[in-house]
C-alpha positions in Angstrom: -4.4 -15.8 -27.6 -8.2 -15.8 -28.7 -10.1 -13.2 -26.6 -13.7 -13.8 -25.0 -15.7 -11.3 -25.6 -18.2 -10.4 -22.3 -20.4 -7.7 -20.8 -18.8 -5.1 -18.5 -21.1 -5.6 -15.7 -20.7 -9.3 -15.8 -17.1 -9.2 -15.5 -17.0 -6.8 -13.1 -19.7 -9.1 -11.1 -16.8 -12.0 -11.7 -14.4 -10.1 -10.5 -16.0 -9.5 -7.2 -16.0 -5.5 -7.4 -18.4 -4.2 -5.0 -19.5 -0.9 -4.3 -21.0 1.0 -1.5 -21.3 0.3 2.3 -21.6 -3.4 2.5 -18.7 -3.6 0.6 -16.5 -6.7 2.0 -14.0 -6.0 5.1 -11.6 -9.2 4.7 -9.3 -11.0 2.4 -8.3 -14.2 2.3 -10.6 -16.4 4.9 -9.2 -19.4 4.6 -7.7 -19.6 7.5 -8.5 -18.1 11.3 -6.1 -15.1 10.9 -3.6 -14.3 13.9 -3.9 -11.2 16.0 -2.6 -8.7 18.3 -3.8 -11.4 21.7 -1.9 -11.6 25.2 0.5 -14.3 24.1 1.2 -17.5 26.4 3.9 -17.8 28.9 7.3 -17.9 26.7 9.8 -21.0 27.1 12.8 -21.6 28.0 15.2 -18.4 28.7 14.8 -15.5 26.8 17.7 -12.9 27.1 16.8 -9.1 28.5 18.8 -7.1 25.8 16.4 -4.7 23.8 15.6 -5.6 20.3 16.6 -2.7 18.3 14.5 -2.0 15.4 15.2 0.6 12.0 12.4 2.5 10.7 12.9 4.5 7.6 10.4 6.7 6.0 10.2 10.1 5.1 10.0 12.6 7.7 10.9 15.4 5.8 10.0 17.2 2.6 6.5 16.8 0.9 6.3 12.7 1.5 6.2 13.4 4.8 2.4 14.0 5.0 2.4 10.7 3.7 5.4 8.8 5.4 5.3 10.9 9.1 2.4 8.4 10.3 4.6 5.5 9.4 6.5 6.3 12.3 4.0 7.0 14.3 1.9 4.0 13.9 5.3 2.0 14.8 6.2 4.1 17.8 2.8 3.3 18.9 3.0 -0.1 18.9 6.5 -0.3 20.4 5.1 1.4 23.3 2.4 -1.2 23.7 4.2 -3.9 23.6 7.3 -2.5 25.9 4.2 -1.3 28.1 3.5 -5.3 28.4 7.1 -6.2 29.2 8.8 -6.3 24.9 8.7 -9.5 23.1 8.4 -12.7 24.8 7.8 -10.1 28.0 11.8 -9.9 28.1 13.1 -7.9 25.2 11.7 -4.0 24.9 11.8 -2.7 21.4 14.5 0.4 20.4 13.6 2.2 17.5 16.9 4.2 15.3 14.7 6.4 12.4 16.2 7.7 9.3 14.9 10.3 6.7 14.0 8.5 3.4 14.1 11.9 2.1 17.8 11.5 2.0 17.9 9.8 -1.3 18.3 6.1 -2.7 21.9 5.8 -2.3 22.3 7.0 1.6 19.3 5.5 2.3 21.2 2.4 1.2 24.5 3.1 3.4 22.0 4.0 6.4 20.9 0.4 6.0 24.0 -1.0 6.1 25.1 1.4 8.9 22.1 0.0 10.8 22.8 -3.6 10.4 26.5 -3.3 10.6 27.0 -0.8 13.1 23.9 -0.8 15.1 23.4 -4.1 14.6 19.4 -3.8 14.3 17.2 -7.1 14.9 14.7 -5.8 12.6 14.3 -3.1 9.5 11.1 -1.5 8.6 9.2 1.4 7.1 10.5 2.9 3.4 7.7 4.8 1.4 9.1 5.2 -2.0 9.0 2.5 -4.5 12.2 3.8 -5.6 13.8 3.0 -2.7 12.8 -0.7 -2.4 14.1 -2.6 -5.5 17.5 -0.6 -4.3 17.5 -1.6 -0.8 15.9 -5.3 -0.7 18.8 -6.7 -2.6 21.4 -4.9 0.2 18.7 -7.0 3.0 19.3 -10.0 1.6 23.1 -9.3 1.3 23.6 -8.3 4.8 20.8 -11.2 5.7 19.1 -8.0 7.9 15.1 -9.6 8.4 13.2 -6.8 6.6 9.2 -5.9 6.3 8.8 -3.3 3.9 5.6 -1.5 5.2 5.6 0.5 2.1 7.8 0.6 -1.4 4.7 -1.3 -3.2 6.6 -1.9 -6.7 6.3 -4.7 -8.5 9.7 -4.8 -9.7 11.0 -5.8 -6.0 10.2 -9.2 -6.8 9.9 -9.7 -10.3 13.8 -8.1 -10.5 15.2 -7.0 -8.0 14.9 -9.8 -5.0 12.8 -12.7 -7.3 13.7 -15.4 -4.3 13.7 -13.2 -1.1 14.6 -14.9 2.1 14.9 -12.0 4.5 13.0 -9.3 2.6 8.9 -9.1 3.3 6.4 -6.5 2.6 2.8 -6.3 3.6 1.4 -3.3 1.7 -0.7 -4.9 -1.4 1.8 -4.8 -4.5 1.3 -1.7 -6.6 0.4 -3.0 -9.7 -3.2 -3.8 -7.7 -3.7 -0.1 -7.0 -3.3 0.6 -11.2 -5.8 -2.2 -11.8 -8.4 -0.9 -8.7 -8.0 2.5 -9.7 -9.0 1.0 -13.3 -12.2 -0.9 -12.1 -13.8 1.8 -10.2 -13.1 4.5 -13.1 -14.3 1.8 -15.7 -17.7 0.8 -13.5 -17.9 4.2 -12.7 -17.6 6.5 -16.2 -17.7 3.5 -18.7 -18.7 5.9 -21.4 -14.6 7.6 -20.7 -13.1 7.3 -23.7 -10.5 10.1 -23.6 -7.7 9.4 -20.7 -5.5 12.4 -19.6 -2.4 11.0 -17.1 -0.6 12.8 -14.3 1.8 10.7 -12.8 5.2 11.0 -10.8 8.0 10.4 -13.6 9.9 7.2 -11.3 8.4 3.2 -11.1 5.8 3.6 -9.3 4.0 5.9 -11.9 5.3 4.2 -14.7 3.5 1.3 -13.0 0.7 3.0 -12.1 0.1 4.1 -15.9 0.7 0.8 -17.5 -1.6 -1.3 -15.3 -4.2 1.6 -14.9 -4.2 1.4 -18.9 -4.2 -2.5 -19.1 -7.0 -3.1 -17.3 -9.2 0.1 -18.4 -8.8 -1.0 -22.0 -10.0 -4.1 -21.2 -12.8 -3.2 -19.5 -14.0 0.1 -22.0 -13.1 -1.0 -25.7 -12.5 2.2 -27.8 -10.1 3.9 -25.2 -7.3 6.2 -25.9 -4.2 8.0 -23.9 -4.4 11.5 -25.1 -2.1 13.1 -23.0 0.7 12.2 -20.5 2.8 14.4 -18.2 5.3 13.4 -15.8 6.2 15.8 -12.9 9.0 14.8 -11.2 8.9 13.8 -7.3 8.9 16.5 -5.3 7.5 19.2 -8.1 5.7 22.1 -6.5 4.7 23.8 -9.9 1.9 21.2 -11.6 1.0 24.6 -13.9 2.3 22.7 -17.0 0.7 19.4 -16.0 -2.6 20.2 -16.0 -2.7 22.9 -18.7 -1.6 20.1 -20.9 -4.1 17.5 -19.8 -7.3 19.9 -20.4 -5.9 21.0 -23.5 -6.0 17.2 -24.4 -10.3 17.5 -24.1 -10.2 14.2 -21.8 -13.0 12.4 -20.5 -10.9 11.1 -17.5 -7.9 12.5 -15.9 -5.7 10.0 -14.3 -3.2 10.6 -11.5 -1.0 8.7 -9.5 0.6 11.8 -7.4 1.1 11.7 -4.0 1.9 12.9 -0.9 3.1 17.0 -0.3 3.2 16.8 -4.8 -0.5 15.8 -4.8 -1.7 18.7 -2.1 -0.4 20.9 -3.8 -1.5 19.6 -7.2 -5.2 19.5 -6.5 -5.5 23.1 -4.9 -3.2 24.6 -8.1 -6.1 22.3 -10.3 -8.8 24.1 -8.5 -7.6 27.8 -10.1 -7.9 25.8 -13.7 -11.0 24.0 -13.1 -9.3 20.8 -14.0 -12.0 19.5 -11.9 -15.0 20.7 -13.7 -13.6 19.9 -17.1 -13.3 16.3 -16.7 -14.1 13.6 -14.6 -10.5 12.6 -12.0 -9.4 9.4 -10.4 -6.4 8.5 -8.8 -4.8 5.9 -6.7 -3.7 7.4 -4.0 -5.0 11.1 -3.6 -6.3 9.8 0.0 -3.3 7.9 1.0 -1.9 11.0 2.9 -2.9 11.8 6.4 -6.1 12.5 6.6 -6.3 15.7 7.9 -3.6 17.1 5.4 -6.5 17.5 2.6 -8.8 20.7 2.9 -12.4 21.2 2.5 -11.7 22.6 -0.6 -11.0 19.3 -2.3 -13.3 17.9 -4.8 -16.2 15.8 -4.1 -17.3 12.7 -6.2 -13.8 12.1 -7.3 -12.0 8.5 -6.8 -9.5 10.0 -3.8 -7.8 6.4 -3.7 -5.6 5.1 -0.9 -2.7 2.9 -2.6 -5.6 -0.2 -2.2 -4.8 -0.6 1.1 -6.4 0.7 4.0 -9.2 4.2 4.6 -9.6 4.8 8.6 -13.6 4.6 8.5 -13.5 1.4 6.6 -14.3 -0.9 7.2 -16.7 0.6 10.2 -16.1 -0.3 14.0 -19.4 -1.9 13.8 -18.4 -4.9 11.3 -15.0 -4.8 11.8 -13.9 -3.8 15.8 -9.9 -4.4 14.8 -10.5 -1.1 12.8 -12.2 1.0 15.3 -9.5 -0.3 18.2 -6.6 1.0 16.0 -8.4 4.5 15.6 -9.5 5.1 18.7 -5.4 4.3 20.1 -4.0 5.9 17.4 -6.4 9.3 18.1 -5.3 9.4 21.7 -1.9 9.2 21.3 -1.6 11.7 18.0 -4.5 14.0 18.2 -5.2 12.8 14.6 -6.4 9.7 12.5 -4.4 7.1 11.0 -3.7 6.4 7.2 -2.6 3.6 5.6 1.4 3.8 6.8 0.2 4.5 10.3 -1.5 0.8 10.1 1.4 -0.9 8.0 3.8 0.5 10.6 1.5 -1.0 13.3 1.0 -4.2 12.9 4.5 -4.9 11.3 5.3 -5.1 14.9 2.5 -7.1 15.8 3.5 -9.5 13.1 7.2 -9.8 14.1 5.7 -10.4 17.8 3.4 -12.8 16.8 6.3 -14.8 14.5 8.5 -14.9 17.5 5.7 -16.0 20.0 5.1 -19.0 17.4 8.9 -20.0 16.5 9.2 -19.9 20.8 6.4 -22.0 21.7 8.2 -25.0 18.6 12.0 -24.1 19.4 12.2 -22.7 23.3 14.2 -19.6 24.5 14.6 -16.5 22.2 14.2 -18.1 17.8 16.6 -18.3 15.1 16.2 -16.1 12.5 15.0 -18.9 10.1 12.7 -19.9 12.8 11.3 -16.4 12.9 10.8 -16.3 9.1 9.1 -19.6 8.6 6.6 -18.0 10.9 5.9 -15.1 8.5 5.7 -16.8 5.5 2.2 -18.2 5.0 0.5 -15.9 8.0 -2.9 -14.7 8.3 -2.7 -11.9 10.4 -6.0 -9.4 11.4 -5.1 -5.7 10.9 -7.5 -2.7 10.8 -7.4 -3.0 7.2 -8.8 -6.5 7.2 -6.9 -10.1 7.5 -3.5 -10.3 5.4 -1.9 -12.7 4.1 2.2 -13.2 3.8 2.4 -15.5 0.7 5.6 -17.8 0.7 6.3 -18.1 -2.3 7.3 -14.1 -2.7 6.7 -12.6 1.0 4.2 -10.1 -0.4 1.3 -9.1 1.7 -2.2 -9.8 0.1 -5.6 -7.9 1.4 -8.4 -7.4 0.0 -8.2 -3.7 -2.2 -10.1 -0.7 -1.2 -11.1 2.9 -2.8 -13.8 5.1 -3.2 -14.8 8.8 -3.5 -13.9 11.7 -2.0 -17.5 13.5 -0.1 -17.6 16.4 2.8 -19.4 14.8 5.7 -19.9 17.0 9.2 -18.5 14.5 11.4 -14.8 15.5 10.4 -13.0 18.5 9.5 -11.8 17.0 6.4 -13.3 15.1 3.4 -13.2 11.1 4.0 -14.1 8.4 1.6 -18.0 8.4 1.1 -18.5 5.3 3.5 -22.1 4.7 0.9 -19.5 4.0 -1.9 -16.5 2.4 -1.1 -15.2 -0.1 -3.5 -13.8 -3.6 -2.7 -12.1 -6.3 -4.3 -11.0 -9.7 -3.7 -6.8 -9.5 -4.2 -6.9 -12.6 -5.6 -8.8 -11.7 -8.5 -6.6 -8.7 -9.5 -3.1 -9.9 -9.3 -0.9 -12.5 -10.7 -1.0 -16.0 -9.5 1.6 -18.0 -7.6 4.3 -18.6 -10.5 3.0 -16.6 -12.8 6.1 -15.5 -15.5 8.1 -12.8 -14.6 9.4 -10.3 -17.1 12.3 -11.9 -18.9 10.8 -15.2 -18.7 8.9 -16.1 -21.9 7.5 -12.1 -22.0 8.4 -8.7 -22.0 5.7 -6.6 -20.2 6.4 -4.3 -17.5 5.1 -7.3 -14.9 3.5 -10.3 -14.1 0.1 -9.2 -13.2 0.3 -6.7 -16.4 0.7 -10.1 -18.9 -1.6 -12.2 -17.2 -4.4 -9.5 -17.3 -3.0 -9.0 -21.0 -3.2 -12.9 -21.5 -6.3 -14.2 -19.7 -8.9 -11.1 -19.2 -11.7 -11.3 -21.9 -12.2 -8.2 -23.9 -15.5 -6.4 -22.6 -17.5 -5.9 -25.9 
């Protein structure tokens, strides 16, 4: 295919990446987006049983720091909405956890132990996108209604479930936090030439690398990988790792650790002065609970949060949704939300909301398929921004957030500079509505990966 040939800044400006604090706060506004509202009287009879609800995420290990809100932001809204009376003001919510640090396979049997044996209304949580491409198929199997708040591979629906009927998930598809990690490093350090990589050795850093490195090339001509290591999940010696990527002489390091492995990557990088040797981004240094990253962090580096969702953006003032959420969520934990404790949130909200819609068409408590023609196509107003459940694939869009890591006074941690967040319209990173999937006419790792490969002019 013939390539255009166009300035960076241009393209960037096409793209809609915008940077600092009047960075946009929504997604998709086509539409007035649903919300979290005091629903209308329900119809018809609606049985008392409780709903019972799985929630899988990791509550042990190093992912915890990461997972652990999951749970919390989903026990918080349980207890809201049993507070009002459950569902439909009949039907109280039951949550049965499980440890995603358990592994792929039982977290597989736990699922079907949940469906078949507890006999679960609804399954939700799961962290790892190694666990998702494993466990969507099993949903759709056991026909258990599923909203993945997490598991942000690609591969769930290009391979794994490519026609999902009972399978959702509402945290924005991984191969966007590659590509938004990409545009901030590229509008940030154009002159980066060099590119060091850190990344967990499973999908999602396989994923993270090839759509970090898609996009970066497009946007900085001249680029080069000249070093890659690949701890494995769960690694609490990153010596080798970053020995080998200053060694390289990069101009960029490139991570996309996380969780407990990232923690303790960044404070072993501080004894090597990783930091001061080249500049560091990553997509989701940030996406841990807040308060699990010391003051000794790094400033000025891109601290990512997966692309989804930072708890002082976008600011109570322009967006009170937000500063609702934090203020419940600080009163009930003692500590501030991250971007699980809001997917876990208002996945509930979103399951209320379906069933309020499918009762006020049908009457008494909604079929299953009544409940999922509800999700598909909703707008829905989280703390994050509105969201959008595409049809076609059941994949949560909003709009994709970073920015860079600063020390303000106000917390006791480092936050996102709130003077230079970045935001971009979803829509203009990630693979259109029937785009080709692998297999189908092209080989590369994804969809979005070939159409940015196939349609993205080459910045001169």
């Amino acid at each position: 295919m013939e390539q255009r040939n166009v300035d960076r800044r241009s393209f960037l400006n096409q793209l809609g990446v915008v940077v600092g604090g009047a960075a946009a706060a929504t997604a998709i506004p086509a539409a007035n987006p649903a919300s979290a509202q005091t629903p209308a009287a329900p119809k018809g009879n609606i049985p008392d049983r409780p709903l019972r609800f799985g929630h899988m995420t990791f509550l042990t290990g190093p992912g915890a720091v990461l997972g652990e809100p999951s749970l919390k932001g989903h026990i918080l809204a349980a207890e809201e909405i049993n507070a009002q009376g459950g569902i439909l003001a009949k039907r109280k919510i039951e949550t049965i956890t499980a440890d995603e640090a358990a592994g792929t396979d039982a977290n597989v049997k736990e699922l079907r132990r949940m469906k078949l044996s507890e006999k679960i209304d609804l399954f939700t949580g799961v962290i790892s996108s190694g666990n998702t491409p494993a466990l969507g198929p099993v949903a759709e199997e056991l026909g258990a209604l599923t909203i993945f708040v997490d598991g942000c591979t690609d591969f769930l629906w290009d391979k794994a479930v490519p026609n999902p009927k009972f399978a959702f998930r509402i945290t924005n598809i991984q191969s966007a936090d590659g590509v938004t990690c990409a545009l901030a490093a590229a509008q940030t350090w154009p002159e980066a030439k060099r590119i060091a990589h850190i990344h967990p050795d499973y999908s999602y850093g396989r994923n993270a690398f090839d759509h970090f490195n898609i996009a970066f090339g497009k946007l900085v001509p001249g680029t080069q990988v000249v070093s890659e290591g690949w701890p494995k999940l769960g690694t609490t010696d990153f010596t080798a790792h970053i020995t080998k990527a200053m060694s390289s002489n990069p101009d960029l390091i490139v991570s996309s650790v996380w969780g407990g492995d990232y923690v303790a990557m960044y404070k072993q990088a501080l004894r090597y002065g990783m930091f001061n040797s080249a500049k560091f981004a990553s997509t989701i240094a940030f996406g841990v609970a807040p308060h699990a990253i010391g003051k000794d962090h790094p400033e000025g580096v891109i601290a990512g949060v997966h692309a989804n969702y930072y708890f002082t953006f976008p600011p109570g003032n322009r967006w009170p949704a937000n500063q609702r959420f934090v203020e419940k969520y600080y009163k009930r934990w003692n500590e501030y939300p991250n971007f699980q404790s809001d997917g876990a949130y208002h996945t509930l909200y979103m399951y209320k909301t379906a069933v309020e819609k499918a009762n006020r068409l049908t009457g008494g408590w909604p079929e299953e398929e009544a409940i999922i023609s509800q999700l598909e196509g909703m707008y829905f107003e989280t703390a994050a921004g509105d969201l959008y459940i595409r049809p076609d694939n059941h994949q949560g869009y909003k709009d994709a957030v970073t920015g860079f890591s600063k020390i303000v006074p106000e917390y006791p941690f480092p936050i996102l500079d709130p003077n230079r967040m970045v935001t971009i319209p979803i829509r203009n990173i990630t693979a259109p509505p029937h785009w080709p999937k692998p297999g189908n006419g092209h080989n590369d790792p994804t969809a979005t990966f070939n159409w940015i490969k196939e349609t993205w002019p080459q910045v001169a």
